[in-house]
C-alpha positions as CSV (number, residue, x, y, z in Angstrom):
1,X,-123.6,-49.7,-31.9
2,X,-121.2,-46.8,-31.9
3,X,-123.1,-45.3,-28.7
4,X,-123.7,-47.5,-26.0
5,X,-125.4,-45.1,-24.2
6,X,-127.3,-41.7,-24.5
7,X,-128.7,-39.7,-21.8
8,X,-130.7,-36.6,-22.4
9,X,-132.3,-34.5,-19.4
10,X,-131.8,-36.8,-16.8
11,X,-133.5,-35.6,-13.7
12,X,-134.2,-37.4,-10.4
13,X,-136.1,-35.7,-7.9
14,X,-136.9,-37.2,-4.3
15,X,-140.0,-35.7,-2.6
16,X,-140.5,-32.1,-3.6
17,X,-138.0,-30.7,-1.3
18,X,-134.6,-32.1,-3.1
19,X,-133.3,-32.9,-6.7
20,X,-130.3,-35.8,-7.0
21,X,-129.9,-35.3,-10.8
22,X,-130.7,-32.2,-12.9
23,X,-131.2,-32.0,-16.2
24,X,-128.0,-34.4,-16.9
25,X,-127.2,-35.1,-20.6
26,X,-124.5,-37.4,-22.2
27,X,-123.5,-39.9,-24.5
28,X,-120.7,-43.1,-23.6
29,X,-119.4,-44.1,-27.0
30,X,-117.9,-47.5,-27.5
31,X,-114.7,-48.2,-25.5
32,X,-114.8,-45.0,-23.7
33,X,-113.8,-45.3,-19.9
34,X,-116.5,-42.7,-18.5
35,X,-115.8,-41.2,-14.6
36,X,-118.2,-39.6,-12.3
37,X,-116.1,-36.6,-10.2
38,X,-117.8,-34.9,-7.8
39,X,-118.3,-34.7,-4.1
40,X,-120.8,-36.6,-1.8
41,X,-124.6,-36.0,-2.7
42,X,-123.7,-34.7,-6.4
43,X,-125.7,-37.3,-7.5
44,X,-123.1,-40.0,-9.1
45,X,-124.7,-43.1,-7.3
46,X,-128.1,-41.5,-8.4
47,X,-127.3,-41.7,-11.5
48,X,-125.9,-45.4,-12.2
49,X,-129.1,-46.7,-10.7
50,X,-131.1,-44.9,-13.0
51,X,-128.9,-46.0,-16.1
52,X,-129.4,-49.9,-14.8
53,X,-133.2,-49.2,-14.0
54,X,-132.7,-49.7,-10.2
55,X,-135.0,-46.7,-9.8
56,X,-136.8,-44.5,-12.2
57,X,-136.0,-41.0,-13.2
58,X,-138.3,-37.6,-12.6
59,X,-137.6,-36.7,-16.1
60,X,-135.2,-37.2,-19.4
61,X,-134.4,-40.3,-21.6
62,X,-131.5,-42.8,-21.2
63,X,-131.1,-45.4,-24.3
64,X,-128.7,-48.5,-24.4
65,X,-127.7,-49.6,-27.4
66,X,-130.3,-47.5,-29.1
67,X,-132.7,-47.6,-27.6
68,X,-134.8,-47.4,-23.9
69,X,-133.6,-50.7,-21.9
70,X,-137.6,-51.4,-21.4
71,X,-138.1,-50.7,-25.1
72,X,-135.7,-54.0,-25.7
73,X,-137.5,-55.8,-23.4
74,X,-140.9,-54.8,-24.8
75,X,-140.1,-55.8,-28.6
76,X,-138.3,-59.3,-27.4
77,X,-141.3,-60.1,-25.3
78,X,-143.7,-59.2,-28.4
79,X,-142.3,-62.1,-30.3
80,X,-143.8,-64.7,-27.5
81,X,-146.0,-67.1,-29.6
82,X,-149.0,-67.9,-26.1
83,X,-148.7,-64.2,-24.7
84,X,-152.4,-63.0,-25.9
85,X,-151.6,-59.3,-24.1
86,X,-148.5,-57.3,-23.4
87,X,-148.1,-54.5,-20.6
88,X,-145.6,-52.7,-19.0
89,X,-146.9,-51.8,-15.4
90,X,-144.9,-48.5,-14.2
91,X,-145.4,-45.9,-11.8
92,X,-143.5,-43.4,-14.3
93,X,-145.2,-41.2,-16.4
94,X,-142.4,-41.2,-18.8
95,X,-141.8,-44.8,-18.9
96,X,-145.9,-45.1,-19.7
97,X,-145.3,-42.4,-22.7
98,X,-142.4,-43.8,-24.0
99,X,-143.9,-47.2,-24.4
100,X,-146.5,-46.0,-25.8
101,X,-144.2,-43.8,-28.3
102,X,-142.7,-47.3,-29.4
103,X,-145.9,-48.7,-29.9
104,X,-146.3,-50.6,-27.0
105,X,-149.5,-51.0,-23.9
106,X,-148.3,-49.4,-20.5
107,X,-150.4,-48.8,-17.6
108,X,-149.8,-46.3,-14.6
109,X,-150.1,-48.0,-11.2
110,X,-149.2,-46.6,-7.4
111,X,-146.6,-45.8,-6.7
112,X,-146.2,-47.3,-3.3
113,X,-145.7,-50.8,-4.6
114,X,-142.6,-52.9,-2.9
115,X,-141.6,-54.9,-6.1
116,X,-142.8,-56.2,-9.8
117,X,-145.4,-59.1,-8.2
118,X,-147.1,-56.5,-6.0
119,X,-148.0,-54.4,-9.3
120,X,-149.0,-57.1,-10.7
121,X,-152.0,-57.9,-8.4
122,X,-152.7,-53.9,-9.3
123,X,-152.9,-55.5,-13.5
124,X,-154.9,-58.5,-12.3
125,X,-157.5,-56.0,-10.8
126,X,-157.7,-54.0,-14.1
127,X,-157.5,-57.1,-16.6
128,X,-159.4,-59.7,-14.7
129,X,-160.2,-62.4,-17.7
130,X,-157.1,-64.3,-18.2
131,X,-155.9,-67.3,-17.0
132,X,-151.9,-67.0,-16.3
133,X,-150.2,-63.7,-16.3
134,X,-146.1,-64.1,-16.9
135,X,-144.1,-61.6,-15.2
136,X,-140.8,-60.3,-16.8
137,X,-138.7,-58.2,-15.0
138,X,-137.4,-54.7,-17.2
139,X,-134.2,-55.2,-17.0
140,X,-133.9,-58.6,-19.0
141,X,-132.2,-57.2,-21.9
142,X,-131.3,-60.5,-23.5
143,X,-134.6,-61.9,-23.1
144,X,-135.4,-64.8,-25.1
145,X,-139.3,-64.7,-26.6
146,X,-139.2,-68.8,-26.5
147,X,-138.2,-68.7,-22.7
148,X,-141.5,-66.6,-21.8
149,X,-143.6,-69.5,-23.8
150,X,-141.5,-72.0,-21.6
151,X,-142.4,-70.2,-18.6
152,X,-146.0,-70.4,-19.5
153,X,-146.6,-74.2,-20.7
154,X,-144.6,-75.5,-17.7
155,X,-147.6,-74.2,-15.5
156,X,-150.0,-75.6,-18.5
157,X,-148.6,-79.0,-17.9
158,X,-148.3,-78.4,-13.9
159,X,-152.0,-77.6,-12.7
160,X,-151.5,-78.3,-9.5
161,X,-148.5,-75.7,-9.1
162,X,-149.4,-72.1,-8.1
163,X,-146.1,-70.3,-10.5
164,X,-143.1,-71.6,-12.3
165,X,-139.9,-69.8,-12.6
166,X,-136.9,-70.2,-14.7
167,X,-133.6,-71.0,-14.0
168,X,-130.1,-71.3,-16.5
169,X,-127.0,-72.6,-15.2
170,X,-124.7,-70.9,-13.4
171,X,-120.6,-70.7,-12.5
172,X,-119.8,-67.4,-10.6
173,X,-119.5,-67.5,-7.3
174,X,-119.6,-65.1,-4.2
175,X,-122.2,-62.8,-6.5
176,X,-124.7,-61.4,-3.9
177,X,-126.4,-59.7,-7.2
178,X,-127.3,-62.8,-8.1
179,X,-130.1,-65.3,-7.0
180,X,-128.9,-68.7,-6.9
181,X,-132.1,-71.8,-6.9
182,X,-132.4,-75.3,-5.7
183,X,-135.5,-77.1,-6.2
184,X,-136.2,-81.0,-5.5
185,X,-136.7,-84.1,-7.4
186,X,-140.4,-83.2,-8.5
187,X,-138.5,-80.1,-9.8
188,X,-140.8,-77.8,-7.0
189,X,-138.5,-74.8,-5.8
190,X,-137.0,-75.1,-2.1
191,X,-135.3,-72.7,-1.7
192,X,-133.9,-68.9,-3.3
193,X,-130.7,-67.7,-1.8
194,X,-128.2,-64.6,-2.6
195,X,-125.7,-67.3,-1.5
196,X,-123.9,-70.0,-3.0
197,X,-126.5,-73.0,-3.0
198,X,-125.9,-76.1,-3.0
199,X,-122.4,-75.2,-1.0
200,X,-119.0,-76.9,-2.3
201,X,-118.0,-76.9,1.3
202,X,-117.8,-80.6,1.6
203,X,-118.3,-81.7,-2.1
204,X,-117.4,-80.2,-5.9
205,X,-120.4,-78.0,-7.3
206,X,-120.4,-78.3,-10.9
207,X,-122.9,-75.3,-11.6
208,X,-125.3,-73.6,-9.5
209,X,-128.6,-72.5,-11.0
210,X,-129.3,-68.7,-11.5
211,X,-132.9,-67.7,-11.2
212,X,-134.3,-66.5,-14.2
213,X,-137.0,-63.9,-13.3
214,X,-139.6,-64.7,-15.8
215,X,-142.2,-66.2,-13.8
216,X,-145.9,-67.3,-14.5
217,X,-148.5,-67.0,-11.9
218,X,-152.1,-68.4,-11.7
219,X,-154.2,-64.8,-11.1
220,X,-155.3,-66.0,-7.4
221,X,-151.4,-66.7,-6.7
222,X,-150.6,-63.3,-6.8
223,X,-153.6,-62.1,-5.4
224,X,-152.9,-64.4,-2.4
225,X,-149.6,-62.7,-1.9
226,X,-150.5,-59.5,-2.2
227,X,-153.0,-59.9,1.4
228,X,-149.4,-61.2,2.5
229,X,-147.1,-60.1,5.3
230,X,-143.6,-60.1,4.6
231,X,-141.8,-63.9,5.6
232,X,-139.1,-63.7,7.9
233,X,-136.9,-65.5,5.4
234,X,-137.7,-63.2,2.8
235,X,-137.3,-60.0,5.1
236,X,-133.3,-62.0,5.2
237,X,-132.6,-62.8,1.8
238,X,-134.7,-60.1,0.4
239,X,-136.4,-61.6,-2.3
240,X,-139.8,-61.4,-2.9
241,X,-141.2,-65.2,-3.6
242,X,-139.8,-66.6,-0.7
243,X,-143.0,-65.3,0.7
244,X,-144.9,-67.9,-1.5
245,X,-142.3,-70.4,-0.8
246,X,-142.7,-70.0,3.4
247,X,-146.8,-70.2,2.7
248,X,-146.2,-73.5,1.0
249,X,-147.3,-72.4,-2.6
250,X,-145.6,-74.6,-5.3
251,X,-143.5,-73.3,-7.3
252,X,-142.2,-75.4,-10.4
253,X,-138.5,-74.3,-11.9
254,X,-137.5,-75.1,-15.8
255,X,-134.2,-75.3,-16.6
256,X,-133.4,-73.0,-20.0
257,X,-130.1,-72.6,-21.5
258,X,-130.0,-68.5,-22.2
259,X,-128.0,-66.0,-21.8
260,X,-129.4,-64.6,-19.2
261,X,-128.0,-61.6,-18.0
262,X,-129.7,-58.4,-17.0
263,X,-128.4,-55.0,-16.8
264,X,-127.7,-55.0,-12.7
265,X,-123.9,-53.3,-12.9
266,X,-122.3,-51.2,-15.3
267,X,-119.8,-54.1,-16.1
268,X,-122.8,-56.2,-17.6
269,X,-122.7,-53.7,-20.1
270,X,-119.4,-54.9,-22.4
271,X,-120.8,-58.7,-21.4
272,X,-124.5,-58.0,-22.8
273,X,-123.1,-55.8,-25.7
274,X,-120.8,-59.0,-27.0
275,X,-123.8,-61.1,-26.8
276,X,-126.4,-58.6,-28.9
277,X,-123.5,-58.5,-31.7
278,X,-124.8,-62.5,-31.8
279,X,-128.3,-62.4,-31.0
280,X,-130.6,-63.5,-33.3
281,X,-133.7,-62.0,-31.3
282,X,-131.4,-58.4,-31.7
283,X,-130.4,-58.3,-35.4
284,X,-134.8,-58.9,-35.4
285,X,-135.3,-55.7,-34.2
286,X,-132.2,-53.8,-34.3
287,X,-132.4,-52.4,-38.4
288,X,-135.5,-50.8,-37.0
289,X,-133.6,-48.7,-34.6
């Protein structure tokens, strides 16, 4: 893993009136200390939010650690022993052909959707027939193929739930990147906070519980919240299932023990590549590379 990252025609255009990023091409080798100079509007910002898959680019190809981040996420969440169907729902032509490059099932969808659970009501409308669809977010780069069966039997066992979500635990504190969960004593989620729940004002907090995005929905669940208004806790905290969560839907949380950390900053980058070196799941795929 000599290059942690490759970027070849990178290219972010915003309406049809102005281009962020133009035909950008690079490679970060590891331990290089790489600097973006240029003045406001150059595109720098642009450009780190396409490398951690905050947005999507117009055109080119970034790879980490060899390859595409959503082709890591693809082959890890192929090993799942209960998912029956695999697709990655985009609104990028590009991410749709290079899925499809590596073998993989993508489907274009509109491009006005908010988030991940609204696209998936767009999939539920196209593939109708199944029972429980999981989401996994793109970004999951360490994503255990066990965890995604997890996510799905906990709802098998749970019929009168409406989702179930993950959750692993949790030390750092003051991380506004991260979502921390509580959930009560039937393990049913209360509440999802950019915060520091429970708080240690008054007692010691051993560990906090970090939501694991890799949630499974019955199909009317999602289609429920896609007739939604946004919640005005949600509109606060800015996370999408609090809208389920203010409507009263149950949502069940399993606690899993992975390493779960997504691409989010650039300094998850030296964490995540420490933890591949070890990763059985990796070494499955990586000779393939």
């Amino acid at each position: 893993m000599s290059s942690v990252i490759q970027v070849q025609g990178l290219t972010k255009k915003f309406g049809h009136q102005f281009t962020a990023v133009n035909d950008l091409s690079f490679s970060v080798n590891k331990g290089d200390v790489y600097g973006f100079l240029g003045q406001n509007g150059a595109g720098k910002s642009t450009t780190i939010r396409m490398l951690l898959s905050l947005i999507e680019p117009t055109a080119g190809h970034i790879e980490i650690f060899g390859l595409p981040l959503i082709a890591h996420v693809y082959k890890r969440a192929s090993m799942s022993k209960m998912l029956t169907d695999l697709i990655v729902a985009t609104d990028s032509t590009e991410i749709v052909a290079l899925v499809e490059a590596h073998g993989g099932k993508a489907m274009l969808t509109d491009i006005n959707h908010k988030n991940g659970t609204e696209r998936m009501a767009e999939v539920i409308a196209k593939y109708p027939d199944y029972d429980y669809y999981t989401l996994i977010n793109g970004d999951e780069i360490l994503l255990n193929p066990a965890s995604i069966d997890v996510s799905i039997q906990t709802l098998l066992d749970n019929e009168y739930a409406d989702a179930s979500i993950l959750a692993v635990p949790f030390t750092r504190e003051n991380s506004a990147s991260d979502f921390k969960i509580v959930y009560n004593l039937k393990n049913e989620v209360m509440y999802i906070s950019r915060n520091d729940i429970p708080s240690a004002a008054r007692n010691a907090v051993e560990h906090r519980l970090k939501a694991y995005h890799l949630m499974t929905f019955k199909p009317k669940t999602i289609l429920d919240y896609s007739k939604m208004e946004k919640t005005p806790l949600e509109k606060i905290e800015d996370h999408e299932h609090l809208r389920l969560l203010e409507h009263g839907y149950k949502i069940l949380c399993k606690v899993v023990h992975d390493n779960c950390i997504s691409l989010d900053m650039p300094t998850d980058i030296p964490i995540i590549e420490a933890y591949l070196k070890e990763d059985e799941t990796y070494q499955l795929y990586a000779g393939k590379i």
